[in-house]
N, C-alpha and C positions, 0 to 999 in steps of 0.2 A: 262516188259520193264523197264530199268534201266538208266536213266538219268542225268548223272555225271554232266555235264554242270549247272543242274536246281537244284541239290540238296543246292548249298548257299542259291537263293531265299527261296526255298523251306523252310527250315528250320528254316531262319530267319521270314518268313512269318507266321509258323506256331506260335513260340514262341512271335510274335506280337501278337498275340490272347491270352495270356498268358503262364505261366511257364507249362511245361510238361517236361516229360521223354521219351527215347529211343524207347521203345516199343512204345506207345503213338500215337509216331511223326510217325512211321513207317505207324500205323493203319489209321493215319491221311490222308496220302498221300494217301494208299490205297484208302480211304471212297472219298476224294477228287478225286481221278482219275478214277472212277468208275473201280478200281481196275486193271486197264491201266499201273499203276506204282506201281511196286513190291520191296519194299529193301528190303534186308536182316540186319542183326547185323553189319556183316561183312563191310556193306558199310555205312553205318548209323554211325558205330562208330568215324571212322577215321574221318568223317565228323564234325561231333562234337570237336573231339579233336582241328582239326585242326581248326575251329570258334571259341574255348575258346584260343588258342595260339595267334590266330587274334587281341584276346580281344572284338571280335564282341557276345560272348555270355559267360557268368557265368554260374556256376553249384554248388552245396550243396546236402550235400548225407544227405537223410534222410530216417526214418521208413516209411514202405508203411503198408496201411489198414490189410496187411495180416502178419507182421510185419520183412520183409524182408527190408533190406535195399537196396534205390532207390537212383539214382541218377537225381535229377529235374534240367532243364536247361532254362535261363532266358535270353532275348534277353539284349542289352545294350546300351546306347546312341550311342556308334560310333556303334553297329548291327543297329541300328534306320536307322543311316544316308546311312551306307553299301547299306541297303535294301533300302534306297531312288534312289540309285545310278543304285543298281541292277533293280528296277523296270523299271527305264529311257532307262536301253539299252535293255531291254527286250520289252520292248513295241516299240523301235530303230525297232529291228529286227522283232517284229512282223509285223510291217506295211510294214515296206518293202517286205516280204515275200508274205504278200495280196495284194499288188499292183502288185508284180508278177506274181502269180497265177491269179489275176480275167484276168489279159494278155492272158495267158500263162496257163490254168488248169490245174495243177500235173495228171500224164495220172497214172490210178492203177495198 
């Protein structure tokens, strides 16, 4: 499952936790969605890009353990406040959705 909508929170969420890289964040989401939510590079990347154009997240390419060069990504004061913002309508929409449902139960 691929989740275009969630991947701002997402990613800003994860780099709250501290600096990571692409891979990383991927494995993250994984381990986090009981493997629910799948990206790829492909979708991961542009994401990125487009949160450092935001100015909502930094990046610095550095040597990684195996001495390959990595690119680590760092949330930022306006990511901080984004992800405050994104949490607010996220949990907007979560409740309203459960106030439907306990109505209404989603049929399978």
């Amino acid at each position: 499952m691929t989740i275009s909508a969630s991947s701002k929170p997402l990613v800003l969420s994860i780099l709250l936790e501290g600096e990571s890289y692409g891979y990383a964040i991927i494995q993250r989401v994984r381990d986090l969605s009981d493997e629910e939510i799948t990206w790829t590079d492909g979708m991961l990347y542009p994401v990125l890009h487009r949160l450092e154009q935001e100015r909502l997240i930094e990046s610095d390419w550095r040597d990684s353990p195996e001495g390959r060069k990595r690119k680590y990504y760092n949330i930022t004061n306006n990511g901080r406040k984004a992800l405050r913002d994104e949490k607010r309508k996220w949990l907007s929409v979560h409740n309203t959705l459960s106030r439907l449902w306990q109505i209404r139960p989603a049929s399978a």
